[in-house]
C-alpha positions in Angstrom: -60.6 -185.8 -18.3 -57.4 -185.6 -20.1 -55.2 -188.5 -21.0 -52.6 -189.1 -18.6 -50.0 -190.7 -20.4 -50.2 -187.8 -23.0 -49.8 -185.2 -20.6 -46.9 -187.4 -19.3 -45.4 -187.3 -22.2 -45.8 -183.5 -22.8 -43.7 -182.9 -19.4 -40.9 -184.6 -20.3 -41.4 -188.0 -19.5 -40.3 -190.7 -22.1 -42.6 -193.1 -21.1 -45.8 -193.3 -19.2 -48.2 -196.0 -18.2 -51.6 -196.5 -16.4 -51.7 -200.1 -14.1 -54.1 -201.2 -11.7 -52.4 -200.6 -7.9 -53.2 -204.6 -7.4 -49.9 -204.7 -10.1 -47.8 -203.3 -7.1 -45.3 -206.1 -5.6 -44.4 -205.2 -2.5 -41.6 -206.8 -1.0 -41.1 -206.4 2.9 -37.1 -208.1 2.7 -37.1 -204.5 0.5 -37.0 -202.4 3.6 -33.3 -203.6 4.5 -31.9 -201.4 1.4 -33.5 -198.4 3.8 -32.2 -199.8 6.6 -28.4 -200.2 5.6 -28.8 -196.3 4.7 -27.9 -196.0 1.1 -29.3 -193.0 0.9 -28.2 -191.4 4.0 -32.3 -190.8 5.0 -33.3 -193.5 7.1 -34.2 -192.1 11.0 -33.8 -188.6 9.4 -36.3 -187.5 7.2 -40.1 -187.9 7.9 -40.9 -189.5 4.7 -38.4 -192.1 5.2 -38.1 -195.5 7.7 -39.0 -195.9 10.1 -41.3 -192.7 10.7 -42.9 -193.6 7.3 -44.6 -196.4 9.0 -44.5 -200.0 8.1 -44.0 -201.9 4.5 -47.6 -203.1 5.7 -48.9 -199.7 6.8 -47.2 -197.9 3.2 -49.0 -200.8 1.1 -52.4 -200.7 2.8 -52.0 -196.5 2.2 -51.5 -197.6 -1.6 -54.3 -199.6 -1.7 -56.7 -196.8 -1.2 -56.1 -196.2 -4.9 -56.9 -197.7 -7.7 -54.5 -196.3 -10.7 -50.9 -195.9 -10.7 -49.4 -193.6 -13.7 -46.1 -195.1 -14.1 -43.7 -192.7 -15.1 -39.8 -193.4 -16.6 -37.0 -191.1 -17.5 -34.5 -192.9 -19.3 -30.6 -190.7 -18.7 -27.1 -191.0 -20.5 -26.1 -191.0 -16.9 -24.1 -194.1 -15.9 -25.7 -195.9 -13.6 -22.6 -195.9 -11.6 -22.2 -191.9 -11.5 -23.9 -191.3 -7.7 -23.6 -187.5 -8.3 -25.0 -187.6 -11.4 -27.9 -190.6 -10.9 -28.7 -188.5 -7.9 -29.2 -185.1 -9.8 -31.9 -186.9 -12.5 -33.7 -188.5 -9.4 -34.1 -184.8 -8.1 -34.8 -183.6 -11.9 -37.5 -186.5 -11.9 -38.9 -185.8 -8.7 -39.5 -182.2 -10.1 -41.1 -183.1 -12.9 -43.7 -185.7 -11.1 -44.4 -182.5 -8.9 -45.2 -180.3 -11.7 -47.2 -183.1 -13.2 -49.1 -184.0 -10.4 -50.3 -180.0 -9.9 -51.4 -179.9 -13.2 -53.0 -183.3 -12.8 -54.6 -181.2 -9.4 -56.1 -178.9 -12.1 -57.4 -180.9 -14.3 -59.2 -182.6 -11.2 -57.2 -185.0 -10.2 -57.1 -183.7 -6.3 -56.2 -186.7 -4.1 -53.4 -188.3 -5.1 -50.1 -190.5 -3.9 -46.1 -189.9 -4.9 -43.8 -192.6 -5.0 -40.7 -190.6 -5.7 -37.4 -191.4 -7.1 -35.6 -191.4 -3.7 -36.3 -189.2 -0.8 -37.9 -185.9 -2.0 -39.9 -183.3 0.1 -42.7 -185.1 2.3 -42.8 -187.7 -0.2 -41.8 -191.6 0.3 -39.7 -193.3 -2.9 -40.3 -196.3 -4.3 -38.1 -198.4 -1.9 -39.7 -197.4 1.5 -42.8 -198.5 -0.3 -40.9 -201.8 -1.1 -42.1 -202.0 -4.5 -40.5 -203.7 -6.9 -39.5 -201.8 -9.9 -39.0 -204.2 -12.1 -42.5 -205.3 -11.7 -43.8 -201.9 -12.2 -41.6 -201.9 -15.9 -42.9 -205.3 -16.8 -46.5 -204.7 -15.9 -45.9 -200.7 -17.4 -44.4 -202.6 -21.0 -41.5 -200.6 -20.2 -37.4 -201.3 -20.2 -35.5 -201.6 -16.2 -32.2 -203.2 -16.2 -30.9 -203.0 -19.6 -26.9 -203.0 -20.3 -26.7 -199.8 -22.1 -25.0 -197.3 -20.0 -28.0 -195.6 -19.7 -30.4 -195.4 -16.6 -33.7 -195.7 -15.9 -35.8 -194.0 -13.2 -39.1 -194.7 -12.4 -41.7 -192.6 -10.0 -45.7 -193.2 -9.4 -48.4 -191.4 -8.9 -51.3 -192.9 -7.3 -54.9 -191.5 -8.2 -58.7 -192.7 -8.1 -59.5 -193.2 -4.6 -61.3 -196.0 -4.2 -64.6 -195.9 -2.0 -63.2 -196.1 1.6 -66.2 -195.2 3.8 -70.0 -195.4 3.2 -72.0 -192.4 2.1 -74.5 -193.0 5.3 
C-alpha cells in the first residue's frame, strides 16, 4: 500500500494527514450556512441541501469509514477575493479527484469526497457540517491564520468499515 500522505504531497498538496473519522465534528446549527445560500447551490444541485439528505443521514454515511486523508492547499489568494477563493476551491477539487483515481489504482476502491464547495456529485465540507477547524487541529495543520493567505481543506474518506456480516 502506498503512503497516503506522500502521494498527497506528490499531487500538489501542501499538507496531508490521516485521522480517525470518529475526529469528525459535526455540527447540525452548520447546515444554516447552506441554507442562507452562500454558494448559490442549495435546492439546485443533487449533492447539495436538502437532496443530500440530512446532517444525520451525511454523518451516519461518514461513519461507514474509518480514515479520513485530510488534505490542505494553502493560496496567496485573499480570503476576501470570491472570484479568486472560488477558482482554488475548483483547482482543489481537481486535484482530490486526480488523487482519489490514483488512490482507486493503488486499491483504494470505495471511498468518500468531502469537497471544497459544491463539485460534480460530490458534497463539501459544509453540507457535511463538519467543522474545519477541528479537522486542522486534529490534522496538526494551520485554519484561520491572519496572513492574507487562505486555506482550503477537502477529505477523502477510505477503509470501509465492516457493515454487514459475511453469513
Amino acid at each position: 500500500m502506498p503512503n497516503l500522505t506522500e502521494l498527497a504531497i506528490k499531487h500538489g498538496f501542501h499538507n496531508a494527514s490521516i485521522i480517525d473519522v470518529e475526529q469528525l465534528t459535526f455540527i447540525p446549527e452548520y447546515r444554516k450556512f447552506c441554507e442562507d445560500n452562500l454558494c448559490g447551490q442549495f435546492g439546485k444541485n443533487p449533492s447539495c441541501p436538502p437532496a443530500s439528505g440530512t446532517v444525520e443521514e451525511m454523518a451516519a454515511n461518514c461513519r461507514k469509514y474509518s480514515k479520513a486523508l485530510v488534505l490542505q492547499l494553502i493560496s496567496e489568494c485573499s480570503p476576501s477575493d470570491d472570484m479568486a477563493t472560488k477558482a482554488e476551491k475548483h483547482r482543489m477539487n481537481l486535484m482530490t479527484e486526480d488523487l482519489i483515481k490514483t488512490m482507486a489504482k493503488e486499491g483504494f476502491s470505495d471511498t468518500l469526497m468531502m469537497s471544497a464547495g459544491p463539485f460534480k456529485d460530490n458534497s463539501c465540507m459544509s453540507a457535511y457540517c463538519v467543522d474545519a477547524q477541528k479537522i486542522a487541529d486534529a490534522a496538526g495543520f494551520q485554519c484561520w491564520v491572519d496572513d492574507g493567505k487562505c486555506r482550503f481543506f477537502t477529505l477523502v474518506l477510505f477503509d470501509r468499515r465492516a457493515t454487514e456480516s459475511p453469513c
